[in-house]
Steps between C-alpha positions, in 0.01 A plus 500: 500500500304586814267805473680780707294746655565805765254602780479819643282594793548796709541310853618128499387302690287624724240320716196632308693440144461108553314452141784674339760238636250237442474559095861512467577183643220372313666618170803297637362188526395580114846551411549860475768666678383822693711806612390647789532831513397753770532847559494477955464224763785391579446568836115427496383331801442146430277191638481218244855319429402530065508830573855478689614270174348763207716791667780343452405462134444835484707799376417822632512811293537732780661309720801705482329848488494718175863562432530125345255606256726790343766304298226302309329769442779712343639176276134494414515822405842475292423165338113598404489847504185492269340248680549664839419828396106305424498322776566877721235668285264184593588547850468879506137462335431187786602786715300797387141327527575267744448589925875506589741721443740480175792409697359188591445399186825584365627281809290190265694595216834428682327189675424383099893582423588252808292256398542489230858402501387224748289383195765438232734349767201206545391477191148602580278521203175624648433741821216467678348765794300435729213768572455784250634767750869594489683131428227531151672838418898325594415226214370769283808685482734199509316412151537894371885437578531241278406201741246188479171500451293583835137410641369571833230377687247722655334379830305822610381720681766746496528484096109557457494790779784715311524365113591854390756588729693132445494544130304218452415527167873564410588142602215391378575586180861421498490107640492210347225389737324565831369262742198581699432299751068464439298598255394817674871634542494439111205718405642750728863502273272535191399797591833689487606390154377437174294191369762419309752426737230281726589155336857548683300520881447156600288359810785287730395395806708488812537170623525281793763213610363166509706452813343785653165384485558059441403414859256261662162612526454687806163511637289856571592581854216504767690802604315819406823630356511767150859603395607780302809461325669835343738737566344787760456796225193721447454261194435177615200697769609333795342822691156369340564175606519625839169691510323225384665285788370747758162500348507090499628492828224784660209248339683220713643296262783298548834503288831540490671691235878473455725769265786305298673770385723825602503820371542880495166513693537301838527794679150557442339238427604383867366810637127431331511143651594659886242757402207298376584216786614234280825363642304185633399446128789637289851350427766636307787294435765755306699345204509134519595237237299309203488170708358743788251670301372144351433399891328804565260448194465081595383683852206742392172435324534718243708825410385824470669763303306826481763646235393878377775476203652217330609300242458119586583440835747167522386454828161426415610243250708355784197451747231381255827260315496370881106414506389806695228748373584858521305830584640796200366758328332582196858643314721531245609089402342339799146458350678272203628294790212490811170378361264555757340289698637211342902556667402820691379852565518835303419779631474889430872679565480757787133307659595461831091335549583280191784364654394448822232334383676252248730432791216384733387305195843332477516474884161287515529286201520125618838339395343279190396817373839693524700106434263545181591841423854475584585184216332731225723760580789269513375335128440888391898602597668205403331535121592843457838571692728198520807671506697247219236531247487912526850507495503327138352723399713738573812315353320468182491896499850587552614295307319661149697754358444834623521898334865639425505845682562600153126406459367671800208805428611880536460677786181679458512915592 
């Protein structure tokens, strides 16, 4: 019988959620049949047709607002009344520490109820979550209620800037297993629970599409051209990245540097590039889709990503899995991926001179150096995230058995 496995993820799909739809086809081609799951986004603006096909694969929890949720959660109630009465006390003590209010949180109880019932109806017996933020807490209390096993993966930042207030250790301590996503985003999950549960938080790496990046060689472009691929947050410094354009282009140098992204941002980072003088040199495309974002990449040099939080950014696997060095910094899971100067530059988070300076670097290699550069970052990717042989690994977990919520610890005072 096929391994039969639920995934839940907050917003599905969504344009900068591509990995997510990425491992769970992979899992399909392995012969495990996936439930997607998603809380919103339906009506999420969408570029790339998979996209367009995973929606309507979808089911939507809220979809039809909160009152759906009320009859599942009274049965649950009736049917399980001890059961439900843990799962509220879980929620209520999710609620009490965490940095929302309690209502919201008993809102993920009735979620867990819904779900729940979707669950049984598929035959489902594993849920998975996808970041360690709300859709982490969702699984949690589907599991108190009496439902499968859960996991969830943790990609970071968010979880590592507010472990308290997202219960962290809670799940933690209550999965069958976590996935971090590097070996840094591990460490940073053993630091919220106990050593013993640390066997159960396993290093998977996101991975890449061989389609994506199975192309002919495409030679360094005599064009002076850096791109920046990312969604425009105060994350991903894209502000940074245009300071150290302005200081590049008062020394005279020449370059172009195009955006590939969209984001809650624009507003201003189009204001520093009228400010600072840079519309000659600066491009911002807005969303576009994966095929789009490959050109762009085949078109620059290098990348340059001058993240100040992260957890591994895909979209530096995608440009160095493409033969093109990349300009990062020195955080979180990118060190265990960009090994300077042999596929491309690290430099200081927040070091507007480092950066400026790597990027002139970058800017004035000759193209055997950065055709050099750019096939050990390709070797480097395609060894540690091909997308098929991560994703075994993940099969191989869901399907051992996991805890009965019987099993689960206490809740702690």
């Amino acid at each position: 019988m096929a391994l039969r496995v639920a995934y839940l993820v907050n917003q599905y799909p969504k344009v900068s959620h591509s990995f997510i739809r990425r491992e769970i086809l992979a899992l399909e081609r392995q012969g495990v049949s996936v439930q997607r799951i998603a809380v919103r986004g339906w009506d999420e603006a969408l570029v790339d047709e998979a996209d367009l096909r995973e929606r309507e694969l979808t089911r939507y929890v809220l979809r039809g607002g909160l009152w759906p949720l009320v009859a599942p959660t009274l049965r649950a109630l009736r049917d399980h009344p001890r059961g439900f009465l843990q799962a509220m006390l879980l929620a209520c003590r999710m609620g009490w520490r965490g940095d929302r209010p309690l209502p919201f949180h008993l809102v993920y109880l009735a979620q867990a109820c819904f779900i729940l019932s979707w669950l049984r109806e598929s035959g489902a017996t594993h849920l998975h979550a996808h970041f360690g933020t709300n859709p982490a807490e969702v699984a949690m209390l589907v599991h108190a209620l009496g439902g499968p096993p859960f996991s969830f993966t943790v990609h970071g930042p968010e979880e590592f800037d507010r472990p308290i207030a997202l219960g962290l250790g809670e799940k933690l301590r209550r999965c069958a297993f976590a996935v971090a996503v590097s070996s840094y985003g591990r460490s940073q999950l053993y630091r919220w629970v106990a050593s013993a549960h640390w066997p159960k938080i396993r290093v998977v790496h996101c991975g890449l599409d061989r389609e994506f990046h199975a192309v002919p060689v495409a030679p360094v472009p005599a064009a002076p051209r850096l791109v920046c691929v990312g969604r425009l947050c105060e994350q991903k410094g894209q502000l940074l990245l245009l300071q150290a354009a302005q200081r590049l282009r008062q020394r005279g140098v020449d370059f172009e540097l195009v955006l590939a992204g969209d984001g809650e941002m624009r507003p201003e980072v189009e204001s520093l590039i009228q400010a600072a003088g840079l519309q000659a040199q600066v491009r911002i495309t807005g969303w576009i889709a994966a095929a789009q974002v490959r050109d762009e990449i085949l078109a620059a040099r290098a990348m340059v990503l001058p993240s100040f939080a992260e957890g591994l950014p895909v979209a530096l696997m995608e440009a160095m899995a493409l033969r093109r060095p990349v300009v990062t910094t020195h955080i979180a899971g990118i060190p265990e991926l960009v090994q300077p100067p042999e596929n491309g530059w690290l430099v200081p988070a927040g070091d507007v001179d480092a950066l400026a300076a790597a990027m002139q670097d970058c800017l004035a290699a000759d193209a055997g150096t950065l055709a050099r550069m750019g096939e050990a970052a390709r070797q480097r990717v395609l060894e540690r995230h091909d997308v098929d042989a991560q994703v075994a690994q993940l099969a191989a977990l869901f399907g051992q058995p996991g805890p009965h919520p019987a099993s689960q610890p206490a809740m702690a005072a």
